[in-house]
C-alpha positions, 0 to 999 in steps of 0.5 A, spaced: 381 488 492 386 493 494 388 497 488 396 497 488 395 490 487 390 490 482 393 495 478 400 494 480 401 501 482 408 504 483 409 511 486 416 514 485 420 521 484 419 528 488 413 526 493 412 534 494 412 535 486 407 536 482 404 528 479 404 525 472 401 519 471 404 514 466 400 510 462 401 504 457 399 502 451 396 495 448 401 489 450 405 493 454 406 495 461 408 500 466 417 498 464 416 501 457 416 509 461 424 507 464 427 511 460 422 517 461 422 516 468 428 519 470 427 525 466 421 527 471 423 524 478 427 530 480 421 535 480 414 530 479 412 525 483 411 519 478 405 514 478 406 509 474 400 502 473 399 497 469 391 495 466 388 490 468 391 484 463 397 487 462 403 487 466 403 485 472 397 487 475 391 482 478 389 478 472 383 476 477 381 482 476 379 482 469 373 481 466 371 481 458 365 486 458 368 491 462 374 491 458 370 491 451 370 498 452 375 504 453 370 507 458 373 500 463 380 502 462 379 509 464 375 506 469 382 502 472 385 511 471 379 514 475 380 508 480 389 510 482 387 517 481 381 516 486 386 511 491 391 516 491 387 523 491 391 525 486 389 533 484 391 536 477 395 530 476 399 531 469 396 524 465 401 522 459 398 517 455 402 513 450 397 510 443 390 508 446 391 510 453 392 517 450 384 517 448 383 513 456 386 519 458 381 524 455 376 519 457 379 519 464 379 527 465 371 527 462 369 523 467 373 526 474 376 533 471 378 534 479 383 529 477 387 530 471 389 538 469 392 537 464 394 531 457 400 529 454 398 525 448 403 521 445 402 518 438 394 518 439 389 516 434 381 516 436 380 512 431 384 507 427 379 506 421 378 510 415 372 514 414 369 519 409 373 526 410 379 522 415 384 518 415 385 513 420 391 509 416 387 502 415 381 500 412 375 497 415 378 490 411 385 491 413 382 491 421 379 485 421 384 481 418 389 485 423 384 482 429 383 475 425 390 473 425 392 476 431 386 472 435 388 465 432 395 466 432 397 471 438 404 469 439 405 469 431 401 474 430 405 478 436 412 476 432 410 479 426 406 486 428 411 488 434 417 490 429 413 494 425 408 497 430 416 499 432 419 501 426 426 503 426 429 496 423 436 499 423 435 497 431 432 490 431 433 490 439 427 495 439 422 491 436 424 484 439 423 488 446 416 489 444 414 482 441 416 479 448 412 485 451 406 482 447 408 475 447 408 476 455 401 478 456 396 473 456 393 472 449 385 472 452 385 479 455 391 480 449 384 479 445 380 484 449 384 489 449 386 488 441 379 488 439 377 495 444 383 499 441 382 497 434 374 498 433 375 504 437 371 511 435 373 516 440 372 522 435 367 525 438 371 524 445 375 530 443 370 536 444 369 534 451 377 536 453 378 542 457 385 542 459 392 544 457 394 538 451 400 536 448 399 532 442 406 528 441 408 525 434 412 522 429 414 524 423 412 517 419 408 512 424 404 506 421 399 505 427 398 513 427 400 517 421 401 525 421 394 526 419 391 524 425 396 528 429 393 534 425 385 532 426 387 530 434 390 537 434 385 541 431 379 538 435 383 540 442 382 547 443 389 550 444 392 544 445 400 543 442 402 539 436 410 538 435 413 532 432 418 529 435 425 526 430 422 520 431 420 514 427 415 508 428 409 508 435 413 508 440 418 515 441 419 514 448 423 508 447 426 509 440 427 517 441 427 518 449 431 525 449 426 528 445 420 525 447 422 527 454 424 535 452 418 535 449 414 533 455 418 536 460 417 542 457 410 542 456 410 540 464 414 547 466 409 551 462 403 549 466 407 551 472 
């Protein structure tokens, strides 16, 4: 299958700049970079994708044990990167696409030259010496609700996930990006996200990285921006006057100063 239609790919910006990839988070799409890309498309050429079971891209492409494993969304990043022979490309991943994209850049290092992780958690679980932000319980009650009412669930989880209550449009967008992603794949996808262990992933990164957080997060608190930031060698940690899981779109000034600045020291 052609991989512009599978993965609804979308190639914008200054074709003689360096790339940056966009990759989304769960029960987004490529939509919720619309207020970054402009901040890039002068200087960078700007590639932008859906997975497959989110947004538009082919669902006939999906299939529940490829996708049971982050290893098939990196697979969906390898396969742009590889059909558009990107080299060195910038990978800028929000939430579980930040560990895709570590993932992505083990398995194809030619590929990607650099992260920016925005909002990051290997791990949602608490464990002994590591503060995830939810208990094993809290994860299962999490995946039944949202597996027998994804619509309600979705109603209910999107503002919080969002934060900033004084700006109900916020969290409103992101329930109707979820409520709009089918609610099988939805599963999948949920499942492999917040059963996910990507720790050990971490030690593999040999590229420059920028670790992006929110001063209070209650998908991904600060002390996993600090592990994340300590298991990268080098990388940069900076936390951004924001508050809730998606800076990109409650705070996109400072999200992109911080990654526009990252891009001009690689440069």
């Amino acid at each position: 299958m052609d991989i512009d239609r599978r993965n609804n790919v979308t190639v914008t910006g200054n074709p003689q700049g360096p790339t940056v990839v966009l990759a989304h988070g769960f029960g987004c799409d490529q939509n919720m970079w619309r207020l970054t890309v402009p901040a890039l498309v002068e200087d960078y050429r700007v590639v932008l994708f859906d997975y497959v079971g989110s947004g538009r891209a082919e669902p006939s492409a999906f299939s529940d044990d490829r996708y049971a494993s982050l290893g098939g969304y990196a697979r969906d990043v390898v396969e742009v990167c590889e059909a558009l022979d990107l080299r060195d490309a910038v990978f800028v991943g929000h939430s579980v696409s930040a560990m895709i994209g570590v993932l992505a850049a083990d398995r194809a290092p030619e590929r990607i030259g650099a992260l920016v992780m925005v909002a990051p958690s290997p791990r949602y679980i608490d464990d002994e010496g590591y503060r995830g932000g939810f208990s094993a319980e809290d994860i299962d009650e999490l995946l039944a609700s949202l597996e027998s009412n994804y619509l309600g669930w979705s109603a209910a989880m999107a503002p919080v996930i969002m934060g900033n209550a004084e700006r109900p449009e916020l969290g409103e967008e992101l329930t109707n990006s979820f409520c709009a992603t089918d609610p099988d794949m939805a599963r999948v996808f949920a499942r492999t996200t917040f059963l996910s262990d990507s720790r050990d992933d971490l030690k593999s990164v040999r590229v420059p990285t920028l670790v992006l957080e929110c001063t209070q997060d209650v998908i991904a608190p600060r002390e996993v921006g600090a592990f994340v930031h300590q298991a990268i060698p080098g990388s940069k940690l900076v936390t951004l006057d924001a508050t809730g899981h998606c800076p990109h779109l409650s705070a996109p000034e400072a999200t992109n100063e911080a990654i526009t600045g990252f891009l001009a020291g690689l440069h």
